[in-house]
N, C-alpha and C positions, 0 to 999 in steps of 0.2 A: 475631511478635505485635507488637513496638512499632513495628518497620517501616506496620506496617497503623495504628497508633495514631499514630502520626507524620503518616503522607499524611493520616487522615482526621480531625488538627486543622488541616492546611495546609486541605484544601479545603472547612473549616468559615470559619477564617480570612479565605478567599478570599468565600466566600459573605457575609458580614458586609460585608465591604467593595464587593462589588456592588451590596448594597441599600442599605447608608448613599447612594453613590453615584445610585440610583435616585431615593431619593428625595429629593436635594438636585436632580437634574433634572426633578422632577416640581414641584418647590416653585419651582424659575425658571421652569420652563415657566407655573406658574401664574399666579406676577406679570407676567409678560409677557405675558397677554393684556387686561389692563385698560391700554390704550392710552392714552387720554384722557377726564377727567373735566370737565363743563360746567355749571354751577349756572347759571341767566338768571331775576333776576327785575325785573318791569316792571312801571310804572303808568302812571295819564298825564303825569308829568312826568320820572319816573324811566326808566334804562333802565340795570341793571346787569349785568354780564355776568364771571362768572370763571371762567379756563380752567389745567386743572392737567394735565399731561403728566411723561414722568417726569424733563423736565430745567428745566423753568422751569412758570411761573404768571404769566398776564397778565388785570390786572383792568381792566373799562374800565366808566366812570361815565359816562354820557351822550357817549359819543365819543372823552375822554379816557383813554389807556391807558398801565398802568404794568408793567413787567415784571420779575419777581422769579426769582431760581433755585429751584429745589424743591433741598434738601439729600436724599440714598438714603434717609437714615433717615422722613423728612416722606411719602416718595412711599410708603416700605415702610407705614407706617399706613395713608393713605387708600388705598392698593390694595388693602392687605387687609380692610379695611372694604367695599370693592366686590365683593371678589371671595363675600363674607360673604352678600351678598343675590340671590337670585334674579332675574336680571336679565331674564327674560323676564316675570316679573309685575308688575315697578315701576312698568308703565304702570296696573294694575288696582288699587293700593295706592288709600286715600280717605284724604284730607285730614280732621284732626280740625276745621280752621276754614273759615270762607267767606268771612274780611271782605276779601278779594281781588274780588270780586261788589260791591260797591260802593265797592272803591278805600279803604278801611280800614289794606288791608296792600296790600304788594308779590303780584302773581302769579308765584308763581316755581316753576323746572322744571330736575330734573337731567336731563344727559345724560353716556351713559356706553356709552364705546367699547373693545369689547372682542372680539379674535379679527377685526378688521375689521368689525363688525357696531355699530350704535349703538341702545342704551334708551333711550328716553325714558319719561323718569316721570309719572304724572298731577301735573297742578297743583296745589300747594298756597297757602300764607298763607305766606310770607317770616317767620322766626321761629318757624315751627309745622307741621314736615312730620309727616309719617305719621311714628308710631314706627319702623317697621322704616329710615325713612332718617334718623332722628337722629342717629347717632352719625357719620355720612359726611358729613351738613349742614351740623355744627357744626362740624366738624375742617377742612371747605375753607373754610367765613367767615373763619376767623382765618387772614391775610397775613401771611407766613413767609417768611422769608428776603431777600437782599441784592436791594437795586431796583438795574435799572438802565434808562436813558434809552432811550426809543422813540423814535421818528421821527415 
């Protein structure tokens, strides 16, 4: 009897630890497919452009570009913020503004690379996405981490 009660806490045990297991490679596998993150927004004299990967962030303002590290913890937010929205509809999301239409605002447009496949989002007003992309918007505006010199 404790023979049988012995094996079948070992291979309770063992079970616990397959699945913690699981799902610590179900949770990299996941962050690992939001590849690259691409926010561009443009007017007629502006052209700004930021690009978040998970080991650096390079922003460039009318041609000039600056490049920063992304620190694990920086990348682990906005991946999981991407991985949070359905990436096949971001293109059919609507803009709550339009002052992009006459140059009011920036038109601006995320892109988001995931599994080798890239979103594009519809465009909104720089300062004013769709709610479902606010919290992704606002976490890649703010330039994070240590600059260092491009070429």
């Amino acid at each position: 009897m404790s023979i049988i009660l012995i094996t079948s806490t070992i291979c309770c045990a063992n079970q616990n630890k397959k699945d913690n297991n699981e799902t610590k490679t179900t949770k990299n596998d996941k962050q690992k497919k939001i590849e690259k993150i691409q926010l561009t927004e443009i007017t007629r004299g502006i052209h700004r452009n930021s690009i978040f990967t998970p080991t650096f962030k390079i922003t460039v303002l009318n041609g000039d570009s600056t490049k920063y590290t992304t620190n694990p913890s920086e990348w682990d937010n906005i991946s999981r913020q991407a991985e949070a929205l359905d990436l096949s509809k971001i293109s059919e999301l609507q803009s709550p503004t339009t002052g992009r239409y006459s140059d009011q605002a920036l038109s601006s447009t995320l892109l988001i690379t995931s599994g080798g496949t890239t979103y594009t989002s519809a465009t909104f007003d720089a300062g004013n996405p769709p709610k479902e992309l606010e919290a992704l918007y606002y976490t890649i505006r703010q330039p994070k981490g240590k600059k260092k010199k491009t070429p």
